[in-house]
C-alpha positions in Angstrom: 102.5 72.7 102.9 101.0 72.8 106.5 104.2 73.8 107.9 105.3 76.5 105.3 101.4 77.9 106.1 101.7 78.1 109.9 105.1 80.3 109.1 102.9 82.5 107.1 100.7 83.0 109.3 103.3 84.1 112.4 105.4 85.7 110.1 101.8 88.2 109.4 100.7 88.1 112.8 104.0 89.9 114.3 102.8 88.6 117.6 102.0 85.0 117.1 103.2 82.4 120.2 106.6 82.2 118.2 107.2 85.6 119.0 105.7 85.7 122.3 108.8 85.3 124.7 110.1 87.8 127.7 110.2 91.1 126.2 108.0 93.4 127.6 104.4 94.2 125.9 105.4 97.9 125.3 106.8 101.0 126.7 105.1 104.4 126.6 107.0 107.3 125.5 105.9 110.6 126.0 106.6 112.9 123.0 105.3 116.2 124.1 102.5 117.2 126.4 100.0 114.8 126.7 101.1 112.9 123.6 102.4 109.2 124.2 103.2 106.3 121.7 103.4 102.9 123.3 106.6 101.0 121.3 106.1 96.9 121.1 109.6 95.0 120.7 109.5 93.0 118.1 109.1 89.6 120.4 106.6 91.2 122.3 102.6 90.2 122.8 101.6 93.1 121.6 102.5 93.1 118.2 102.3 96.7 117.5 102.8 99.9 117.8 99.9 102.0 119.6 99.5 105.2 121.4 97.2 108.0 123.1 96.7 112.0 123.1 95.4 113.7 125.9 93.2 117.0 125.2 91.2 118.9 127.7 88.1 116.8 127.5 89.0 113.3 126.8 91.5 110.8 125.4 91.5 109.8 121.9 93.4 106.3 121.4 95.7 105.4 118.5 95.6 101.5 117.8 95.2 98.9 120.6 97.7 96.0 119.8 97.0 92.2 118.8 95.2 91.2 121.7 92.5 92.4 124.6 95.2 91.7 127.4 97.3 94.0 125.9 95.0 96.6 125.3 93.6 96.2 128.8 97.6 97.1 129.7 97.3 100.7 127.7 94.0 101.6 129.3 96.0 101.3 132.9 98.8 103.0 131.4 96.5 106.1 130.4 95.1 105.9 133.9 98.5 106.5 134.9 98.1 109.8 133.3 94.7 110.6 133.5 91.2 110.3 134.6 89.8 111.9 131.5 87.4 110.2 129.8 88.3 107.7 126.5 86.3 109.5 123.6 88.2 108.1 120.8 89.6 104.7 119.2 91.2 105.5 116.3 92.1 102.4 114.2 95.0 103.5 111.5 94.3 100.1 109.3 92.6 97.4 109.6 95.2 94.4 110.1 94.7 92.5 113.5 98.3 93.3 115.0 96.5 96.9 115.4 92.7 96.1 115.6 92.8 93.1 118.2 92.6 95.4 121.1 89.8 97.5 120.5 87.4 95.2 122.7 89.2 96.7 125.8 87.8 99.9 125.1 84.4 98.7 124.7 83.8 99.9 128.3 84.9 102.9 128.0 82.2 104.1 125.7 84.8 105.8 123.2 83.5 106.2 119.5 85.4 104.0 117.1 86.8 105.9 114.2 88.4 104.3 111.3 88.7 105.3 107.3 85.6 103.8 105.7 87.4 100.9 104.1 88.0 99.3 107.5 84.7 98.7 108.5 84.5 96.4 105.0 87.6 94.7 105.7 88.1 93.9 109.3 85.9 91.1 109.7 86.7 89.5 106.6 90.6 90.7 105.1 91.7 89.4 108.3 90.9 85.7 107.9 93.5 85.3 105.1 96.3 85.4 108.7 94.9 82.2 109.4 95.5 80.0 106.1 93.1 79.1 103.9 90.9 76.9 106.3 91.1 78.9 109.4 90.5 77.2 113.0 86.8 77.9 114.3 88.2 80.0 117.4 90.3 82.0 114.7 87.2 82.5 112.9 85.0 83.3 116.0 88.0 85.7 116.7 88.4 88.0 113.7 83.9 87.9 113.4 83.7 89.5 116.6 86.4 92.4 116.1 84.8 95.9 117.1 83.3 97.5 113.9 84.2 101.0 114.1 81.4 103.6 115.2 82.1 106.2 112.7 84.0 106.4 109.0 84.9 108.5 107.2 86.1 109.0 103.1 89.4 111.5 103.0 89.3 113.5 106.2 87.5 114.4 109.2 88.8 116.8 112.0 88.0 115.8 116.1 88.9 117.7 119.2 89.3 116.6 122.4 88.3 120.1 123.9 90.6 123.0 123.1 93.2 120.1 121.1 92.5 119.2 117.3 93.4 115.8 116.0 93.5 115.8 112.3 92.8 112.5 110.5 93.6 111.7 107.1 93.2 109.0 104.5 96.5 108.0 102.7 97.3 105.3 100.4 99.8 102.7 100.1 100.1 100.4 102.8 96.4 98.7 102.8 94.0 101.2 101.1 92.4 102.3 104.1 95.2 103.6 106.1 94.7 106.8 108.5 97.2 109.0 109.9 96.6 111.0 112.9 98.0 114.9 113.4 98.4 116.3 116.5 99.1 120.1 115.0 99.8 121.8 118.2 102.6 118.8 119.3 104.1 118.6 115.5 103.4 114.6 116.0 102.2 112.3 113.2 100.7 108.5 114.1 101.7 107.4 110.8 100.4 103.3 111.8 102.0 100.9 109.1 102.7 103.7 106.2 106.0 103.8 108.2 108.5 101.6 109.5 111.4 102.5 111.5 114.1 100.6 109.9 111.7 97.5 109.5 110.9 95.7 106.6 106.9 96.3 105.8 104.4 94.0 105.4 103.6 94.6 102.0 100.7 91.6 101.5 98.0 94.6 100.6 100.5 97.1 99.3 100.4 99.7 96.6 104.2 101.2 96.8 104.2 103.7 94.3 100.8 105.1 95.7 102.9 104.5 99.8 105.9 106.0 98.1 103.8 109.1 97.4 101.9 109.4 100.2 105.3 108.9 102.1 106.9 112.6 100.0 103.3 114.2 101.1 104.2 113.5 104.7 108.0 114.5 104.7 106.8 118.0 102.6 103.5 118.7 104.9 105.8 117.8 108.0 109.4 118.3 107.7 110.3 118.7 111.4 107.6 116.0 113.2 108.1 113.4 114.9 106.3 110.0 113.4 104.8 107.2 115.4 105.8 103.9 113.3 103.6 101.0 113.4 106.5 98.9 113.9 110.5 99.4 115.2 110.6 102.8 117.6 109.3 106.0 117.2 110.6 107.5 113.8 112.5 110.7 113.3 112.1 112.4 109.5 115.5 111.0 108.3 113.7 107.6 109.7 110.5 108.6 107.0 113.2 109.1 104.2 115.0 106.2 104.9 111.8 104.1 104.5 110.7 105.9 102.0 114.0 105.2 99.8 113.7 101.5 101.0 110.8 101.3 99.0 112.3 102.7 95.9 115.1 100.3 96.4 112.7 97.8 96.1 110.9 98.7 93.0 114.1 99.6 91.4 115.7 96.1 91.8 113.2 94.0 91.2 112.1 96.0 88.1 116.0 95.7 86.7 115.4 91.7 87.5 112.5 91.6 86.1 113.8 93.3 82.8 116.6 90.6 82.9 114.4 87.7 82.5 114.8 86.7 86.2 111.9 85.1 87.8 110.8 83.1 90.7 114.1 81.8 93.2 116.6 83.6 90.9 114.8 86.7 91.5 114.1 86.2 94.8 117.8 85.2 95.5 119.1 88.4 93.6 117.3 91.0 94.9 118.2 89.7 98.3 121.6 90.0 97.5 121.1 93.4 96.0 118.9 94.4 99.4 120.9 92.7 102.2 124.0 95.0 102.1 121.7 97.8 103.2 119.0 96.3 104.7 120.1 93.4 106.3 120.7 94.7 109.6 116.6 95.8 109.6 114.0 94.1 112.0 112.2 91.4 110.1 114.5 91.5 107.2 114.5 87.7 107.2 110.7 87.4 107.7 109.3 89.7 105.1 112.4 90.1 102.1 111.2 87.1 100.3 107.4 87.9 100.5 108.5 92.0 99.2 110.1 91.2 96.4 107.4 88.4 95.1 105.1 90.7 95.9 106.3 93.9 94.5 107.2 91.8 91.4 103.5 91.0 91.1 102.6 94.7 91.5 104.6 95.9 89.0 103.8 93.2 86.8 99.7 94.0 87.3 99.0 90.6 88.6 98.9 91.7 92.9 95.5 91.1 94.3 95.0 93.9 97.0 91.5 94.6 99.0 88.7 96.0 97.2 86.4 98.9 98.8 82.9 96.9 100.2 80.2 99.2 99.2 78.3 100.6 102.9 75.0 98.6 102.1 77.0 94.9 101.0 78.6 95.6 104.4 77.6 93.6 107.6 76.4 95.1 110.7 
């Protein structure tokens, strides 16, 4: 049981020591002017996906990896580009893989900005990575992640001088996800609502609510270009292929569901039915089991997902 546990937990963490071989922490890609996502492989220490905008005033920073190292990496990559001030962390969920970093930033004196729900969860969701009797230094680890500085419920609109970020609340992957807009660059920082040709983690997933949220982006953006939380940076056919991943999904393990199957036999023949496709996708092997058990327990009623911590039950 120990052993099956510790898989769990590296298989959640993305970046555990298992993972942590020779590819390189990330590569920054710059998508139009001053806009840059920061791509993790898969083995890498970071984990993630991250990235900054540059406006006229100031930086605003989107996710910060795993770890403080790593995020200490992205602030010298930004200096690379500028000397601008870091007003903005913007956290697009709470999971560690893209909260870990945010300590790095401490010094800069950026504002951390994060959907409401975040500032509930991040302290306390992210324990369950760890097993049911976490270590004391994993404990001490997730208590002191940064608490962000400012929340907000559906929307909230920043500038970084003359440039407007637009952040938005949309459900489906945790309940308090965030993309960020950059109008002016047609670029979306979509976090973990999409996967370039990655399986998700689906452990606090709504899909038909992501499924939604997914045609929302795809109709409001039809020609941008999508930072993924995980795999590269996401074209729209990327969006739609994800998108009709998760339908896939549903689909097949609804039919199994209607033909009695349950446990290993539904497991096994929804993999079946999902490796022809899907196989060839990054963490296909890590996460298929864990989707379809949990997508079966979502459409059956029984999935337990986060629930919103009212502002005064929340610690400070």
């Amino acid at each position: 049981m120990r052993n099956r546990t510790a898989a769990f937990i590296s298989i959640l963490l993305l970046s555990s020591a298992a993972f942590a071989q020779a590819a390189p922490q990330f590569t920054v890609k710059k998508l139009a002017e001053g806009v840059y996502a920061a791509v993790s492989p898969d083995k890498s220490k970071a984990g993630s996906n991250a990235g900054f905008i540059v406006g006229t005033n100031g930086v605003a920073v989107v996710d910060t990896f795993t770890n403080i190292a790593s995020a200490k990496e992205l602030l010298a990559e930004i200096r690379k580009v500028t000397h601008l001030p870091v007003r903005f962390v913007i956290n697009t969920h709470y999971h560690l893989d893209h909260t870990g970093g945010d300590a790095a930033f401490l010094e800069t004196g950026a504002t951390f900005l994060a959907q409401r729900n975040l500032r509930g969860w991040v302290r306390t969701e992210n324990l369950k990575f760890f097993g049911p009797n976490p270590k004391p230094q994993d404990k001490a680890r997730v208590e002191s992640l940064v608490l962000p500085d400012m929340v907000y419920s559906d929307a909230v609109d920043i500038y970084l001088g003359s440039r407007l970020l637009q952040v938005r609340y949309m459900l489906g992957h945790t309940g308090g996800d965030s993309v960020i807009i950059v109008p002016d660059a047609n670029v979306v920082f979509a976090g973990d609502l999409v996967w370039q040709h990655h399986l998700p983690n689906l452990i606090d997933a709504t899909t038909d609510a992501w499924i939604k949220s997914l045609d929302k982006l795809l109709a409001e953006h039809p020609t941008a270009t999508f930072v993924s939380g995980h795999g590269d940076v996401a074209t729209v056919q990327d969006v739609r292929d994800f998108r009709e991943y998760l339908i896939t999904l549903r689909e097949d393990v609804g039919n199994a569901q209607e033909d009695g199957k349950q446990g290993k036999a539904l497991v096994d023949t929804v993999t079946a039915q999902l490796k022809e496709k899907y196989g060839s996708w990054g963490f296909f092997n890590y996460f298929v089991s864990r989707n379809i058990t949990q997508t079966a327990a979502e459409l059956k009623g029984t999935k337990k997902v986060p629930v919103p911590v009212a502002a005064a039950e929340q610690k400070p």
